[in-house]
C-alpha positions in Angstrom: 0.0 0.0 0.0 1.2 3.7 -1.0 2.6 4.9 2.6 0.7 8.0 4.3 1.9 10.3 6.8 1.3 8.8 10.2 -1.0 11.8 11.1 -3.9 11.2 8.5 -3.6 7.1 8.6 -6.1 6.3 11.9 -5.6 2.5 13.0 -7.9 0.4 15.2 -7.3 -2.7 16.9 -10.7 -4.9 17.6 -11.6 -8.2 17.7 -14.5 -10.0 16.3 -16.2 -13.3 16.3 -14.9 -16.4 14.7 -16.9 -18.4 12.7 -17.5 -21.5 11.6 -16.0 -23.2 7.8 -17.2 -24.2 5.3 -17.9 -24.4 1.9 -16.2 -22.3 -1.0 -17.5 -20.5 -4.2 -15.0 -17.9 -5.4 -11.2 -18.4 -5.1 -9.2 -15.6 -5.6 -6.2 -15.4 -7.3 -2.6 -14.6 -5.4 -2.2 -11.5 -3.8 -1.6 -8.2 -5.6 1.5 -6.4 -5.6 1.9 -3.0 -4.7 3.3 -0.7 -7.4 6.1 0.6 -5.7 7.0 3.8 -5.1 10.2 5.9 -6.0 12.6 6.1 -3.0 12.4 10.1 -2.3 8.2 9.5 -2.1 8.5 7.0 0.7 7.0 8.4 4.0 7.7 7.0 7.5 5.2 4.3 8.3 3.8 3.5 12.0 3.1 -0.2 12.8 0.0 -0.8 15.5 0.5 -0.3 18.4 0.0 -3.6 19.7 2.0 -5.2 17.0 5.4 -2.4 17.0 8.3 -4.0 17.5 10.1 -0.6 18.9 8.9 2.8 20.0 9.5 4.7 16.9 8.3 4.8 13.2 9.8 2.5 10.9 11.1 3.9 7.3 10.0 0.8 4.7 13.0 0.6 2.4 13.4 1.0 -1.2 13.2 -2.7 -2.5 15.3 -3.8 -4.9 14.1 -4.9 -8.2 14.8 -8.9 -7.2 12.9 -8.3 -4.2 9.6 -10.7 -3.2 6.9 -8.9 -1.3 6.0 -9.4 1.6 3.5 -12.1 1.7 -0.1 -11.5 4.0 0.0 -13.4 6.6 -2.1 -17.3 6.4 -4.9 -16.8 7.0 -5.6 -12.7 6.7 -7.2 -10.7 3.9 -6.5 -7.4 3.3 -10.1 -5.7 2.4 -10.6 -2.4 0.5 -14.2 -0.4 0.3 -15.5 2.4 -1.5 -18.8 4.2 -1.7 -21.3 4.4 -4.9 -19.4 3.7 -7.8 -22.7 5.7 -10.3 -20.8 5.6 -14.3 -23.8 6.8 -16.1 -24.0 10.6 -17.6 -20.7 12.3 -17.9 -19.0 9.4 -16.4 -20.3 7.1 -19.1 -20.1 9.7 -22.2 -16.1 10.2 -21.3 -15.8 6.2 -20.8 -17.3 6.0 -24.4 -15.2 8.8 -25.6 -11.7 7.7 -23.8 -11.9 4.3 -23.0 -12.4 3.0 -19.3 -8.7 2.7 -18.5 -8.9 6.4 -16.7 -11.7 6.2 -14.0 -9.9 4.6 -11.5 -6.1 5.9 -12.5 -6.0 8.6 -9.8 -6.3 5.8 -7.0 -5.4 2.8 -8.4 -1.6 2.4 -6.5 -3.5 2.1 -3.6 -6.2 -0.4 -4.9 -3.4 -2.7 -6.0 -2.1 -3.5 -2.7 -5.3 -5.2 -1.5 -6.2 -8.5 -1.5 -10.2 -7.9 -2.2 -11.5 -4.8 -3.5 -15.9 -4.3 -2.7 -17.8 -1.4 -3.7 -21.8 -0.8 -4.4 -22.2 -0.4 -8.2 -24.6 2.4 -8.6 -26.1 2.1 -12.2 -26.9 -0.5 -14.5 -24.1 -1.1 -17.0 -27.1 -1.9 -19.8 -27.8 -0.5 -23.7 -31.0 -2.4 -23.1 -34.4 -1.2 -21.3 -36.5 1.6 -20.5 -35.7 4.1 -17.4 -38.3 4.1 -14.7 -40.7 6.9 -15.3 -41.8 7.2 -11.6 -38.2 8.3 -10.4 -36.5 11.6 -10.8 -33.0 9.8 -11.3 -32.9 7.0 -13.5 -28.6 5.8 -14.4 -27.4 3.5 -16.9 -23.8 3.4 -17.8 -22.5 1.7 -20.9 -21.3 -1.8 -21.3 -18.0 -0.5 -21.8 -18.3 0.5 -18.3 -17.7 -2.7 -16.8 -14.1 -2.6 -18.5 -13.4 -0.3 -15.9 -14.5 -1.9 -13.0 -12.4 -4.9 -13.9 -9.5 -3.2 -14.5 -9.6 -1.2 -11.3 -9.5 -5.0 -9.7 -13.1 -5.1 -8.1 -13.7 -8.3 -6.5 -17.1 -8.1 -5.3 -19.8 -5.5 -5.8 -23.4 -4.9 -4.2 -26.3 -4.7 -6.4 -28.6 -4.3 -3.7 -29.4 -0.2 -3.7 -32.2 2.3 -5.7 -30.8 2.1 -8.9 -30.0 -1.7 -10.1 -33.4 -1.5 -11.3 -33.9 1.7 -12.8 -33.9 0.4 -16.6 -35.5 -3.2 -15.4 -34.9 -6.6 -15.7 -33.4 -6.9 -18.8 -30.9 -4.2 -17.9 -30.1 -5.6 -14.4 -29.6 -9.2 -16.0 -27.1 -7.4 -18.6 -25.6 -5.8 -15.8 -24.8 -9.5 -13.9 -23.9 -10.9 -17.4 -21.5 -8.5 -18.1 -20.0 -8.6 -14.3 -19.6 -13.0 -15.0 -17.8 -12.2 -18.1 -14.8 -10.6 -16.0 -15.0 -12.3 -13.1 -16.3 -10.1 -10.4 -19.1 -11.2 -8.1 -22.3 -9.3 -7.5 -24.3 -10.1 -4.5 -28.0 -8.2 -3.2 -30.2 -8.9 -6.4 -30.9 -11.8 -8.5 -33.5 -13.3 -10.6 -35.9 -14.4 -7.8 -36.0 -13.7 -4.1 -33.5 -16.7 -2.9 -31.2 -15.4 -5.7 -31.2 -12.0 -4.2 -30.5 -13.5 -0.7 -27.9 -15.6 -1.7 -24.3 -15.1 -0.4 -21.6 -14.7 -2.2 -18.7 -17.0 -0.5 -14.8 -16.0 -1.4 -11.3 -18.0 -0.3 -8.2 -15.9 -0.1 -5.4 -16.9 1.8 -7.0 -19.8 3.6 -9.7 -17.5 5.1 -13.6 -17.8 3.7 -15.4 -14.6 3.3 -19.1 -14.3 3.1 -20.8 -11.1 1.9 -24.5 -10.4 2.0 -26.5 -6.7 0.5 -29.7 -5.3 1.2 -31.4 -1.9 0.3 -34.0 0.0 2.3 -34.5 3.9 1.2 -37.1 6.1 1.7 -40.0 7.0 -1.4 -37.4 9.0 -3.5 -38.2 12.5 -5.7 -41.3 11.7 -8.0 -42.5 9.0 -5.9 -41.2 5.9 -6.4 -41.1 3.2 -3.7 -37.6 0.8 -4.1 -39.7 -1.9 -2.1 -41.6 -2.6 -5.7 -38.4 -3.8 -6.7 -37.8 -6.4 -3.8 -37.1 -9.7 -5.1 -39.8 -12.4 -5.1 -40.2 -16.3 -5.5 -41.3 -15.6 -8.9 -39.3 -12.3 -9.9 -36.0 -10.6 -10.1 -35.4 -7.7 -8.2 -33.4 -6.9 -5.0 -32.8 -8.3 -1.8 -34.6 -5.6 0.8 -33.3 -5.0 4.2 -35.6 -6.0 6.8 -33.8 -6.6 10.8 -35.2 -10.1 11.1 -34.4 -11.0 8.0 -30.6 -9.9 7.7 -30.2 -11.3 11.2 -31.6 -14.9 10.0 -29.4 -14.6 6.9 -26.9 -13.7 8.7 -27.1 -16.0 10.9 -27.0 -19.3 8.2 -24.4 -17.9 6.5 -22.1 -18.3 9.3 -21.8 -21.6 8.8 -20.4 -21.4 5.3 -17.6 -18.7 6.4 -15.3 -17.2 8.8 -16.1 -13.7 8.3 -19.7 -12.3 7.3 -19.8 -8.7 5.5 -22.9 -7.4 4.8 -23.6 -4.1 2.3 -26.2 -1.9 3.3 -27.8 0.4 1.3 -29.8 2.8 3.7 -30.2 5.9 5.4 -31.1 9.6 4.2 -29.2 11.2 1.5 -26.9 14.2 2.9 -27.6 13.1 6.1 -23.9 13.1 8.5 -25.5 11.1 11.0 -27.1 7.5 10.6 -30.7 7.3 10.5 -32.9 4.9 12.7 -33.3 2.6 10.7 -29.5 2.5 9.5 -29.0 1.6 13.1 -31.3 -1.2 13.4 -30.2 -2.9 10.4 -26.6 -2.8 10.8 -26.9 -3.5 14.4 -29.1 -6.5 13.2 -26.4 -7.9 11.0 -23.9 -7.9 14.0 -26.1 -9.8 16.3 -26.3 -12.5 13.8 -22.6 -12.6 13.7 -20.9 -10.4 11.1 -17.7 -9.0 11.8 -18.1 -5.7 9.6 -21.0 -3.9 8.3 -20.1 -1.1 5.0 -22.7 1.4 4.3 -24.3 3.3 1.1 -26.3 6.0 -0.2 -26.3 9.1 2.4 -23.9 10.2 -0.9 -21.7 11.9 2.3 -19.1 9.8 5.1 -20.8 8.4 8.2 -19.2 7.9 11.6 -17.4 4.4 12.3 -19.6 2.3 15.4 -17.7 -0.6 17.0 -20.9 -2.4 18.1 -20.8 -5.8 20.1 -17.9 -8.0 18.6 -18.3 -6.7 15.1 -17.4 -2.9 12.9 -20.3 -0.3 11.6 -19.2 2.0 8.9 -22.2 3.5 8.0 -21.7 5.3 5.0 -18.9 5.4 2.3 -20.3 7.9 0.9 -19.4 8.5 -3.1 -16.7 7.4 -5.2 -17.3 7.9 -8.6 -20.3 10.0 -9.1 -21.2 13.6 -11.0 -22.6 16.3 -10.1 -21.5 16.8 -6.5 -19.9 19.3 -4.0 -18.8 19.8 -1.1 -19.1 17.5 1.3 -20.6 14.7 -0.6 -16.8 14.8 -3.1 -15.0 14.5 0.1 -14.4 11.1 1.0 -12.3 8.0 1.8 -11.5 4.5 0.9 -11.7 1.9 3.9 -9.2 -0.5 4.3 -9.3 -3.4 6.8 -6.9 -6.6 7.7 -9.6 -9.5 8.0 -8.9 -12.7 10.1 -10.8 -16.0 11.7 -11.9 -13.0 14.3 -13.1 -10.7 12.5 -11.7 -7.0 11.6 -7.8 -7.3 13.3 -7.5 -3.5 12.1 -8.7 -0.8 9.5 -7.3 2.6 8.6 -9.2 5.1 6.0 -7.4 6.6 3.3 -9.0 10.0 2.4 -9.7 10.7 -0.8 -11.2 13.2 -3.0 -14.0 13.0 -6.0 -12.8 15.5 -8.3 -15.0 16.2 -12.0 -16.8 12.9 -10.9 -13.6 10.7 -10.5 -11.4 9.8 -7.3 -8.3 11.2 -6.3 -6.1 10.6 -3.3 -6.2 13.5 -1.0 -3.5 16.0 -0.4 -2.4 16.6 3.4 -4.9 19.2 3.9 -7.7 17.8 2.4 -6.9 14.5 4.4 -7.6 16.3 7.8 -10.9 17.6 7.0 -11.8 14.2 5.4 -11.0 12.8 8.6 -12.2 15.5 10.9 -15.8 14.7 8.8 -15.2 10.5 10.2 -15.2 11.9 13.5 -11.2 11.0 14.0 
């Protein structure tokens, strides 16, 4: 990972619950390896505290060009997040116009030194379909689009949120097909109700990760109601966050992984403090034994909750998305070192959405990114 001054990289230590094995669906390939930096850029880089082997910050060396990298340790994933990834509009008419190789190039040194790279894809990536007439915001990006998401190195994305559905069926089935072509799981919306439920199970490093998604907004601008796209025994649609029911899925999906991750989309848009509801939900998730609940949709960062044995961030806020200012452009990428016990440690990385597209922050930016995390 691309080394940050010590002052705008926050560390946690917490332990979670460890859960039971079992069976696997996606394997991984080997860890990526960092792009490494020139020797002057290199900045002094602190160790946690309860792992430091001396007092003071360690300089990492230059390594030379024979030299390995240091493998993760058995048994621990290293986990990066973002908030809503939306490539529609002027995102999708530069992608058609310049290829998709430049949407991520502002923070992709730091995406490559993670093992497993999540995010909530906010759009369809569809040609086909007709936009929803009942909402005010309807986004579908071009197939090209998902070119971009595979070369940034997304692993797993959440389909579970108000706009996998805003061109229909045929575009959230282009959507998945296009996401299978280049390997990168979906999870939160499928083509029934036990589809939409399912969870998606990935090996890395001897360590089995399940993640779950639901959405639960509020009747959006013009009046539609997301729960009319809720998933059905007899329809596609989305998997819709309800307490009892994230707790019960929860629940059996501990016994087909280590470490449970559940994707929440909910919550009021420009809101800087969870709802109610927000609460309940990820709280629910918890009690059923995930280690780590990560957040979408408020469009703005959310405070971190430790709560029980398990992590709340409860919103990412945006990534890639137009059409935004102050504070919804300021924002951060979440990284985490997974294990048997859950979420060993996490830092955020600040970042900035600048024209629509991320950017790593500059010192000054990073302290009001943080400052808005509460840290």
């Amino acid at each position: 990972m691309p080394r940050w001054p010590a002052a705008f990289i926050l560390v946690v230590i917490l332990t979670a619950c460890t859960q039971p094995p079992s069976t696997l669906i996606v394997t991984l390939p080997p860890p990526r390896v960092a792009t490494v930096l020139p020797a002057a850029t290199l900045a002094p880089t602190l160790t946690p505290t309860a792992l430091r082997p001396t007092a003071s910050p360690t300089l990492t060396p230059f390594p030379s060009a024979t030299t390995e990298p240091s493998p993760t340790p058995s048994r621990e994933v290293s986990l990066m997040a973002v908030g809503d990834l939306m490539l529609a509009r002027a995102i999708g008419e530069q992608i058609l116009a310049q290829g998709p190789q430049f949407v991520f190039a502002g923070v992709q040194s730091t995406f490559d030194s993670a093992d497993l790279l999540v995010g909530n894809l906010e759009c369809a990536i569809s040609d086909r379909g007709q936009p929803e007439p009942r909402k005010a915001y309807t986004f579908a990006a071009p197939p090209i689009a998902a070119e971009a998401l595979a070369l940034a190195g997304f692993d797993v994305l959440s389909l579970a949120n108000n706009h996998a559905f805003d061109y229909g069926p045929e575009a959230l089935a282009d959507t998945q097909s296009l996401l299978d072509e280049r390997g990168i799981a979906y999870v939160g919306a499928g083509a029934d109700e036990t589809a939409a439920h399912r969870p998606v199970i990935v090996e890395h490093n001897g360590l089995r990760l399940a993640f779950l998604a639901y959405v639960n907004v509020l009747v959006e601008d013009g009046g539609f109601d997301t729960r009319r796209w809720t998933a059905t025994a007899d329809s596609p649609g989305v998997a819709w966050a309800n307490a009892d029911r994230i707790r019960s899925d929860v629940s059996a999906a501990r016994a087909e992984a280590d470490v449970i991750i559940v994707l929440l989309h909910s919550g009021y848009e420009g809101r800087l403090e969870p709802s109610p509801n927000q609460r309940q939900e990820a709280q629910a998730a918890i009690e059923g034994g995930a280690a780590l609940v990560l957040g979408a949709h408020p469009h703005v960062l959310q405070p971190v909750e430790h709560y029980q044995n398990g992590l709340i961030v409860y919103s990412l806020g945006n990534f890639v998305f137009d059409d935004f200012g102050f504070p919804a452009n300021y924002t951060a990428i979440f990284s985490a070192a997974l294990t048997p016990d859950g979420v060993r440690e996490f830092n955020w990385i600040p970042a900035i959405v600048e024209a629509g597209l991320p950017r790593l922050a500059t010192p000054d930016e990073a302290s009001r990114v943080l400052a808005m995390l509460g840290q």
